[in-house]
N, CA, C and O atoms as CSV, one atom per row, in Angstrom:
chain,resi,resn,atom,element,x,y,z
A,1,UNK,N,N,24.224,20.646,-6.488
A,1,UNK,CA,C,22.865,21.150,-6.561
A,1,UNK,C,C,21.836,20.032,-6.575
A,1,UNK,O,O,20.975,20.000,-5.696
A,2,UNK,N,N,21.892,19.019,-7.632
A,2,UNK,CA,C,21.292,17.572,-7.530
A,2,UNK,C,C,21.217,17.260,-6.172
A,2,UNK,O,O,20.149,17.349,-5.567
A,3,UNK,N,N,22.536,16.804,-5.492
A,3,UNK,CA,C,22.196,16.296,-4.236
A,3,UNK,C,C,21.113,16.827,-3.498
A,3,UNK,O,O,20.318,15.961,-3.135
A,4,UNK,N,N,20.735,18.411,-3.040
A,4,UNK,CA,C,19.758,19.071,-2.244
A,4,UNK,C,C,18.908,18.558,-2.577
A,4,UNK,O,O,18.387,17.843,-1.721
A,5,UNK,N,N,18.142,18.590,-4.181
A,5,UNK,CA,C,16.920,18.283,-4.492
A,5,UNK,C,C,16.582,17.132,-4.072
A,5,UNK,O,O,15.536,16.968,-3.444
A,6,UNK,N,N,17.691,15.831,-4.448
A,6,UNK,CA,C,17.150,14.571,-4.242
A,6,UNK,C,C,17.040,14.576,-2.483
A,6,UNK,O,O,16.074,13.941,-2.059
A,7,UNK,N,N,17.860,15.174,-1.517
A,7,UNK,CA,C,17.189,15.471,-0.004
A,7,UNK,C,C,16.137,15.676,-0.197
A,7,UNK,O,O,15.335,14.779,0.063
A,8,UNK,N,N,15.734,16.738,-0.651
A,8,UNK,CA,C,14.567,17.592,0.032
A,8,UNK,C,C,13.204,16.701,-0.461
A,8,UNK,O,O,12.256,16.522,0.303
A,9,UNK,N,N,13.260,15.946,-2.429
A,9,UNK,CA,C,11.626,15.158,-2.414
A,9,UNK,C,C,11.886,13.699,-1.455
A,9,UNK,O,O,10.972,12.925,-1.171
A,10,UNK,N,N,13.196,13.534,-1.072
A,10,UNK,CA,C,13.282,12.352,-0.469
A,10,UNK,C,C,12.418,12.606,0.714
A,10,UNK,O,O,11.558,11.797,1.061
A,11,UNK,N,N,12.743,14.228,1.615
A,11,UNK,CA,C,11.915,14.038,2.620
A,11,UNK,C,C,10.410,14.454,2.462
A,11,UNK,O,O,9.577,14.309,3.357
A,12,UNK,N,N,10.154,14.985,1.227
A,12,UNK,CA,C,8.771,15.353,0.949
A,12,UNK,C,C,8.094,13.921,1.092
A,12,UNK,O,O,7.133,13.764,1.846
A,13,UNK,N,N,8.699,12.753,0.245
A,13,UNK,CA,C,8.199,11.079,0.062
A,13,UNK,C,C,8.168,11.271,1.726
A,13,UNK,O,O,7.305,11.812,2.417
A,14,UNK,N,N,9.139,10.776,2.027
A,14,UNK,CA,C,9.045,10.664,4.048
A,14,UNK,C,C,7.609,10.990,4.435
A,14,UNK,O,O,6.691,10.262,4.813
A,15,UNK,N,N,7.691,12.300,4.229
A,15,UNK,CA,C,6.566,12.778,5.350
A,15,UNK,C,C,5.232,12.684,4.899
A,15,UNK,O,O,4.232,13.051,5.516
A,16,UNK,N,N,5.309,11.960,3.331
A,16,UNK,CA,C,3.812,11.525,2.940
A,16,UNK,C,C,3.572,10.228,3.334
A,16,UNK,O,O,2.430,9.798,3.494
A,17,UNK,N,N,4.377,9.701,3.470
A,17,UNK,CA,C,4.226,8.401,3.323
A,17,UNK,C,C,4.293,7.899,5.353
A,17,UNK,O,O,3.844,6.873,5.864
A,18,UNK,N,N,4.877,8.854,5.916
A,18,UNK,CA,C,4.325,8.775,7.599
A,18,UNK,C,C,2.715,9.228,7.492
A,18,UNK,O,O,1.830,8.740,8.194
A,19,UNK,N,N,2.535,10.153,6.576
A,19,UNK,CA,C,0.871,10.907,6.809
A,19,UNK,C,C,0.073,9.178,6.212
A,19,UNK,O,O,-0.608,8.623,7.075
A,20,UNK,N,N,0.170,8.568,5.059
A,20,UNK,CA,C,-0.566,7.557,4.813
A,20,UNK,C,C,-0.527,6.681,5.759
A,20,UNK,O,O,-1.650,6.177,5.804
A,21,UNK,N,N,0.296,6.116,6.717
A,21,UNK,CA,C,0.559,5.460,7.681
A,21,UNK,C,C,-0.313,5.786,8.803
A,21,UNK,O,O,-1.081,4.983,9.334
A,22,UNK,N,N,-0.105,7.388,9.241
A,22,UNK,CA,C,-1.254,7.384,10.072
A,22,UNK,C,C,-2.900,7.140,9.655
A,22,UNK,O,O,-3.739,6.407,10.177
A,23,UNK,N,N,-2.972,7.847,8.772
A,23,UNK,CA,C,-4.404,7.361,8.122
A,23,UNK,C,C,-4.987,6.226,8.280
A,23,UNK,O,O,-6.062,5.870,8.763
A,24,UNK,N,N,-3.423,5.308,7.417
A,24,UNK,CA,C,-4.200,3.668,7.899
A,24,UNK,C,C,-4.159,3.326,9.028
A,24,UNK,O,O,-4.995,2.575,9.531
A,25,UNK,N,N,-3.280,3.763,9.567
A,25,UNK,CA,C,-3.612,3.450,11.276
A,25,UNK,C,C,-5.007,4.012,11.804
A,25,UNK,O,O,-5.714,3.017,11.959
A,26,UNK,N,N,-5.397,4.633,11.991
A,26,UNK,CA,C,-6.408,5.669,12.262
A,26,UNK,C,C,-7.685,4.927,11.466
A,26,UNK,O,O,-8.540,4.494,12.239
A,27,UNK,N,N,-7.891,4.757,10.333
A,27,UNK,CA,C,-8.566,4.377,9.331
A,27,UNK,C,C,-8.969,2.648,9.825
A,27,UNK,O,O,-10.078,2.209,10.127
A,28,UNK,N,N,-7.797,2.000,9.777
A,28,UNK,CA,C,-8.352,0.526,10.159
A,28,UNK,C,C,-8.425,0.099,11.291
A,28,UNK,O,O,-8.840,-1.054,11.397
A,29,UNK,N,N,-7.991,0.981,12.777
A,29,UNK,CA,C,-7.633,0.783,13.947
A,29,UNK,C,C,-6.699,-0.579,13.847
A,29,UNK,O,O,-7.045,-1.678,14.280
A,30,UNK,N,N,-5.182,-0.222,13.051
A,30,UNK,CA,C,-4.146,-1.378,12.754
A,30,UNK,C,C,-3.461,-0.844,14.291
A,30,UNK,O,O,-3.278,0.373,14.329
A,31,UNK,N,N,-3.132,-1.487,15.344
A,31,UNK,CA,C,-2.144,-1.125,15.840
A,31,UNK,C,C,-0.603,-2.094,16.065
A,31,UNK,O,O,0.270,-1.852,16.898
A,32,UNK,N,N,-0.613,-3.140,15.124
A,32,UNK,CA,C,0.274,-4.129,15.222
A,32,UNK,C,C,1.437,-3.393,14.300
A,32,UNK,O,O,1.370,-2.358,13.638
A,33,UNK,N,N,2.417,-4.226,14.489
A,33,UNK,CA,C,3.759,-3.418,13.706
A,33,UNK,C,C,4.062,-3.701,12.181
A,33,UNK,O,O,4.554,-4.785,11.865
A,34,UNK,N,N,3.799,-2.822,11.312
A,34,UNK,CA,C,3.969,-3.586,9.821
A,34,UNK,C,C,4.922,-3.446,9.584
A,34,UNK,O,O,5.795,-2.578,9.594
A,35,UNK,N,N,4.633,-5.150,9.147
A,35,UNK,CA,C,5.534,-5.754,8.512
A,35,UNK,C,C,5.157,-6.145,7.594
A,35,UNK,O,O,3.980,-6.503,7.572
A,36,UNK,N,N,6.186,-6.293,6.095
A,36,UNK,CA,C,5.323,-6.926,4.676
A,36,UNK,C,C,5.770,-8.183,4.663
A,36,UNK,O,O,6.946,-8.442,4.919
A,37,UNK,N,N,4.762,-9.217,4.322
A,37,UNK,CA,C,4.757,-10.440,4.874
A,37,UNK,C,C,5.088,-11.315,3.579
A,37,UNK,O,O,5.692,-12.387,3.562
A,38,UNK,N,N,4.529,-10.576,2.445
A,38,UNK,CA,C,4.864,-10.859,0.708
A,38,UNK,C,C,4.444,-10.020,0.479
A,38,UNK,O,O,3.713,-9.264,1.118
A,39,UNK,N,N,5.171,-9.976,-1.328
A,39,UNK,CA,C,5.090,-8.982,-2.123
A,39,UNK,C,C,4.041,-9.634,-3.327
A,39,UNK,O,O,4.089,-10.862,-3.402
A,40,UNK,N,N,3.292,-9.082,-4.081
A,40,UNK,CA,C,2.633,-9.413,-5.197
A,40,UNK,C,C,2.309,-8.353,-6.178
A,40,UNK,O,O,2.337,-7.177,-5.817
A,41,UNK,N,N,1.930,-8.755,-7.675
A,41,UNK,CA,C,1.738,-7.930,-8.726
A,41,UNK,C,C,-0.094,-8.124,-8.899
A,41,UNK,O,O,-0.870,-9.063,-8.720
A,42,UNK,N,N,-0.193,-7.105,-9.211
A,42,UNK,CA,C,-1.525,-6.989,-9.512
A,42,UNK,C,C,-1.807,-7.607,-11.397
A,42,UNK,O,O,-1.275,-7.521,-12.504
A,43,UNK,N,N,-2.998,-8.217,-10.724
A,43,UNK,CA,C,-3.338,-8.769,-12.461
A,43,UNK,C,C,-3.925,-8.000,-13.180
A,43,UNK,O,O,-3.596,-7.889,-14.361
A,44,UNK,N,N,-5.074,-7.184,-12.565
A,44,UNK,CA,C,-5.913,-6.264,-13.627
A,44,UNK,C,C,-5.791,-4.830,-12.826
A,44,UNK,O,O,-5.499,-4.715,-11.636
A,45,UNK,N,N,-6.052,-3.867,-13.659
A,45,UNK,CA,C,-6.197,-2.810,-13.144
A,45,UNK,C,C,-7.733,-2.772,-12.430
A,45,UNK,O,O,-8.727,-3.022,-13.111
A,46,UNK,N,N,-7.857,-2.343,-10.596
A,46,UNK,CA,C,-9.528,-1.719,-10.446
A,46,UNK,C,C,-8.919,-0.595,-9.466
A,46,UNK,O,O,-7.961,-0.521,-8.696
A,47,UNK,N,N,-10.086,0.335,-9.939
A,47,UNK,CA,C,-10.435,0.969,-9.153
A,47,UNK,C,C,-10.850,0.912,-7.827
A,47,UNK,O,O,-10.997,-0.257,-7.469
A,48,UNK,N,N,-11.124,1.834,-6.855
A,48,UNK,CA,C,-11.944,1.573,-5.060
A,48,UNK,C,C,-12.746,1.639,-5.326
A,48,UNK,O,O,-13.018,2.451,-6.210
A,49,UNK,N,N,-13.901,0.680,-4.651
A,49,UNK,CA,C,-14.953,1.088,-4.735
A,49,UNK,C,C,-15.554,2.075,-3.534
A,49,UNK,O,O,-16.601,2.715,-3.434
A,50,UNK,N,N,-14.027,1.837,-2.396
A,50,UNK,CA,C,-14.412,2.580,-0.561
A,50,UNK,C,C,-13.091,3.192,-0.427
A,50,UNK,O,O,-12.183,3.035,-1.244
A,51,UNK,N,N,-13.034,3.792,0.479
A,51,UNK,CA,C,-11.769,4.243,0.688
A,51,UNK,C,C,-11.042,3.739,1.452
A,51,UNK,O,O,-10.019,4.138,2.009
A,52,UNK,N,N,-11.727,2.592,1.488
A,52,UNK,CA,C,-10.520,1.672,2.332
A,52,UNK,C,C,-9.727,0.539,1.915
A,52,UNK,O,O,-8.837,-0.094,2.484
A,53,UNK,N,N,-10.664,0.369,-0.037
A,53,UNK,CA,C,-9.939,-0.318,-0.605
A,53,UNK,C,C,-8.786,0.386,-1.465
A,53,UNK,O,O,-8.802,1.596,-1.694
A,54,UNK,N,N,-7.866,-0.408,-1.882
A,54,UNK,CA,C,-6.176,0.226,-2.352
A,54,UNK,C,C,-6.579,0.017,-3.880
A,54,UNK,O,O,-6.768,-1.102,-4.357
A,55,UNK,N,N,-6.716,1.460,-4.758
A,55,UNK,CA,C,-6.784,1.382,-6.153
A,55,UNK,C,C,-5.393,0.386,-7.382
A,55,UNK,O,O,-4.327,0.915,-7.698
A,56,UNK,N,N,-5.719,-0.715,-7.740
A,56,UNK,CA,C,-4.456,-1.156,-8.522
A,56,UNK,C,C,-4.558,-0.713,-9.885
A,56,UNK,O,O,-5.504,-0.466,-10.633
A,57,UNK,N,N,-3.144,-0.681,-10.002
A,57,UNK,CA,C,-3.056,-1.063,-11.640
A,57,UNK,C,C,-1.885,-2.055,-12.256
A,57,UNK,O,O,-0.671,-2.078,-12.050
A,58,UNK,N,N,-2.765,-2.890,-13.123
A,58,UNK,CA,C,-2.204,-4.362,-13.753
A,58,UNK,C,C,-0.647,-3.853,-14.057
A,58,UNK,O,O,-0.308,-2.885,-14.738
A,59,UNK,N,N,0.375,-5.008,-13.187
A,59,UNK,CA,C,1.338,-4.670,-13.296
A,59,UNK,C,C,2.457,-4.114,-11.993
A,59,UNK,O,O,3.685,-4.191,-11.958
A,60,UNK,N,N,1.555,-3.581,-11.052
A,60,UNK,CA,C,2.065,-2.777,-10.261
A,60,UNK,C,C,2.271,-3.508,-8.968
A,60,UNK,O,O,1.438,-4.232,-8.423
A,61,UNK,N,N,3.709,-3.181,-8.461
A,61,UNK,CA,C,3.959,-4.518,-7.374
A,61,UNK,C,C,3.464,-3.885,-6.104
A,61,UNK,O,O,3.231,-2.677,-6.053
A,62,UNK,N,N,3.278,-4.800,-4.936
A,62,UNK,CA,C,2.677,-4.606,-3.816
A,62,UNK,C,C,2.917,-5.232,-3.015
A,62,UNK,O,O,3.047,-6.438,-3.224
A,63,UNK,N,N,3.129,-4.543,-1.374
A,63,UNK,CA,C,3.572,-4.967,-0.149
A,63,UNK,C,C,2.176,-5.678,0.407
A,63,UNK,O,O,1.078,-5.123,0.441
A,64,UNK,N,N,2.450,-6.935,0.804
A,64,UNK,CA,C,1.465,-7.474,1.506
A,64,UNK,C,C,1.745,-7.498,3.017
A,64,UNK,O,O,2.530,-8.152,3.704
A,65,UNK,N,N,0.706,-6.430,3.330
A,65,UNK,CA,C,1.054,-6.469,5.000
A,65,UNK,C,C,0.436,-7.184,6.106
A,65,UNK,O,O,0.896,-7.612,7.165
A,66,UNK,N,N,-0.498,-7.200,5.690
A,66,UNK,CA,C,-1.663,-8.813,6.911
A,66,UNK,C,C,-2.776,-9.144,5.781
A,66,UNK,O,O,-2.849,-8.684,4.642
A,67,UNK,N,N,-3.712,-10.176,6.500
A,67,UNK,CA,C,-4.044,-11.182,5.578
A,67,UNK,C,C,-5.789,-11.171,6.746
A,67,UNK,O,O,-5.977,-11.548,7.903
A,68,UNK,N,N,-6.606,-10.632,5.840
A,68,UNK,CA,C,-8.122,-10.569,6.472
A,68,UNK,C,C,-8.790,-11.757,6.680
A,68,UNK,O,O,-8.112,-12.707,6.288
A,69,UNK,N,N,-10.372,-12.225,7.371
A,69,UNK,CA,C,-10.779,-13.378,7.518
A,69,UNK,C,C,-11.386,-13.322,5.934
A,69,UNK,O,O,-11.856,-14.386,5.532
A,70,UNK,N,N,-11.409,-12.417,5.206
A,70,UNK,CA,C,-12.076,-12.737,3.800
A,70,UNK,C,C,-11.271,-13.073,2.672
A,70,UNK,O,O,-10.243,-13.728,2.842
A,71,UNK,N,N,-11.621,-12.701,1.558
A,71,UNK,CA,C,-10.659,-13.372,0.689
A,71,UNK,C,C,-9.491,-11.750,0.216
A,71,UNK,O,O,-8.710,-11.871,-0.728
A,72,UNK,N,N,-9.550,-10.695,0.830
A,72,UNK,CA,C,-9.024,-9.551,0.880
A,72,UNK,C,C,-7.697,-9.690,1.854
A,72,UNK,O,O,-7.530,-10.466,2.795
A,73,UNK,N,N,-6.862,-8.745,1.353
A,73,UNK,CA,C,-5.069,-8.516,1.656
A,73,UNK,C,C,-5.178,-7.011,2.158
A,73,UNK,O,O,-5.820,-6.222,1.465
A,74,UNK,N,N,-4.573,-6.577,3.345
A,74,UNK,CA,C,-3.995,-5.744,3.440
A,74,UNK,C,C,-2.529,-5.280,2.814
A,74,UNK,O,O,-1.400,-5.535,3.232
A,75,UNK,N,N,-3.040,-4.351,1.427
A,75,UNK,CA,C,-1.489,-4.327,0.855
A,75,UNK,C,C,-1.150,-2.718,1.095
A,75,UNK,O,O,-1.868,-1.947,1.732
A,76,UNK,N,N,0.065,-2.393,0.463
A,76,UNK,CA,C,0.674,-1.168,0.424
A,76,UNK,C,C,1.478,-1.148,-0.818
A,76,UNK,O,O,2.365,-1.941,-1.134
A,77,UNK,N,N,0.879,0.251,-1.716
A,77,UNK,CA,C,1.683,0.902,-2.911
A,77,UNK,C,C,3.037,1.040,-3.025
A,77,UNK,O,O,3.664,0.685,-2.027
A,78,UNK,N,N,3.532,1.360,-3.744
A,78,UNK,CA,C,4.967,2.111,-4.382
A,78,UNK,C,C,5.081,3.622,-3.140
A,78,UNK,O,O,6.027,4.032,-2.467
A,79,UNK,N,N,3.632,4.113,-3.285
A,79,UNK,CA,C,3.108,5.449,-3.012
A,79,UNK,C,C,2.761,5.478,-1.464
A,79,UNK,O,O,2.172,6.441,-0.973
A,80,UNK,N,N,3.141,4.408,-0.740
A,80,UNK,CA,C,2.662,4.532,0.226
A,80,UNK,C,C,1.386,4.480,1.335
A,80,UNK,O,O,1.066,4.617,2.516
A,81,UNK,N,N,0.865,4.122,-0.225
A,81,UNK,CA,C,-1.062,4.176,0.422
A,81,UNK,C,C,-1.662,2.955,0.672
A,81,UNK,O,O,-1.497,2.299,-0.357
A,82,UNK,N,N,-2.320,2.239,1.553
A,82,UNK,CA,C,-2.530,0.877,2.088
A,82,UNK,C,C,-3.930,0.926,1.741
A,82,UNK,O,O,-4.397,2.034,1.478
A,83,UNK,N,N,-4.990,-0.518,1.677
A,83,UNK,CA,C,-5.693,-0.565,1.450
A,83,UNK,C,C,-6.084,-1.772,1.190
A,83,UNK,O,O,-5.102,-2.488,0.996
A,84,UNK,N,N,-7.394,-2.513,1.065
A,84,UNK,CA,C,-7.825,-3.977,1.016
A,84,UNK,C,C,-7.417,-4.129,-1.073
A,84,UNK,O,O,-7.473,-3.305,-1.986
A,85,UNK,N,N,-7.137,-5.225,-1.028
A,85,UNK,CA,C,-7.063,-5.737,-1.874
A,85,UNK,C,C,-7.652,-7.093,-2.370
A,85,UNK,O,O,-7.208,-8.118,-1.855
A,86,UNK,N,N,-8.776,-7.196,-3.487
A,86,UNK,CA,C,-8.886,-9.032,-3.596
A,86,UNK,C,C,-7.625,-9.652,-3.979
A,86,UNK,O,O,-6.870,-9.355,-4.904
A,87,UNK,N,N,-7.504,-10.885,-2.795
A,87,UNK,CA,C,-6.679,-11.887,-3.500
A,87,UNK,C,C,-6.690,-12.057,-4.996
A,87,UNK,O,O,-5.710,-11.813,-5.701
A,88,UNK,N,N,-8.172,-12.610,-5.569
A,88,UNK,CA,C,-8.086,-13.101,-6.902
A,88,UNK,C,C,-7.576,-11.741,-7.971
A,88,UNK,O,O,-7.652,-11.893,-9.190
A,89,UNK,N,N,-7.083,-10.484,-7.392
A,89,UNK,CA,C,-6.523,-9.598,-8.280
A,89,UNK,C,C,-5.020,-9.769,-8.154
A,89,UNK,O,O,-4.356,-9.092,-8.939
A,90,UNK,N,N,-4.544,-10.339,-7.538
A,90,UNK,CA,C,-3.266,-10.168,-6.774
A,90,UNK,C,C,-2.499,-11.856,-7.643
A,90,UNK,O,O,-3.227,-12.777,-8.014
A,91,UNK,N,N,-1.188,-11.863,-7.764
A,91,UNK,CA,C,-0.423,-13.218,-8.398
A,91,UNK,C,C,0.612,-12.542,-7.657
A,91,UNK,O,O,1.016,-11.391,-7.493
A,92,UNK,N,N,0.966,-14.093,-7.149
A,92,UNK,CA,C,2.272,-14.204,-5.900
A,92,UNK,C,C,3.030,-14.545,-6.448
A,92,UNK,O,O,3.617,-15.175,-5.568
A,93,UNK,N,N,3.840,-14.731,-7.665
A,93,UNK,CA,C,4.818,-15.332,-7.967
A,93,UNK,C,C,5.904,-14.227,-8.246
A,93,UNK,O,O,7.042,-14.551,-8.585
């Protein structure tokens, strides 16, 4: 019985996490192939101030997928959801 369930939110995760993908595709006009280039933890918790920045919270690790001309990261959640990030929130170690 376990087994079904863990199928079925496995593909519920799937098909959210293709829907955030298109978004950011759509959203940043990304059309290059992601790839996470590093991973990093967030230092403080912030909020977005746009919806194009990625809400953190202190603690929480993150896919770094490209690298902007500013001091901002294209990262990606646990959750699937992409979004600018400041470097100076972000520790690479």
């Amino acid at each position: 019985r376990n087994i079904f369930k863990l199928k079925k939110s496995n593909a519920e995760k799937s098909k959210k996490m293709e829907k955030e993908e298109k978004f950011f595709r759509e959203t940043f006009m990304y059309d290059k192939e992601i790839n996470v280039i590093n991973t990093a933890t967030a230092e403080c918790s912030v909020p977005s101030k746009r919806r194009v920045d990625l809400p953190v919270t202190a603690g929480e690790q993150l896919d770094v997928i490209d690298v902007t001309e500013g001091n901002a990261v294209i990262c990606r959640n646990s959750e699937g959801r992409y979004g600018y990030v400041l470097v100076e929130h972000l520790n690479f170690r």
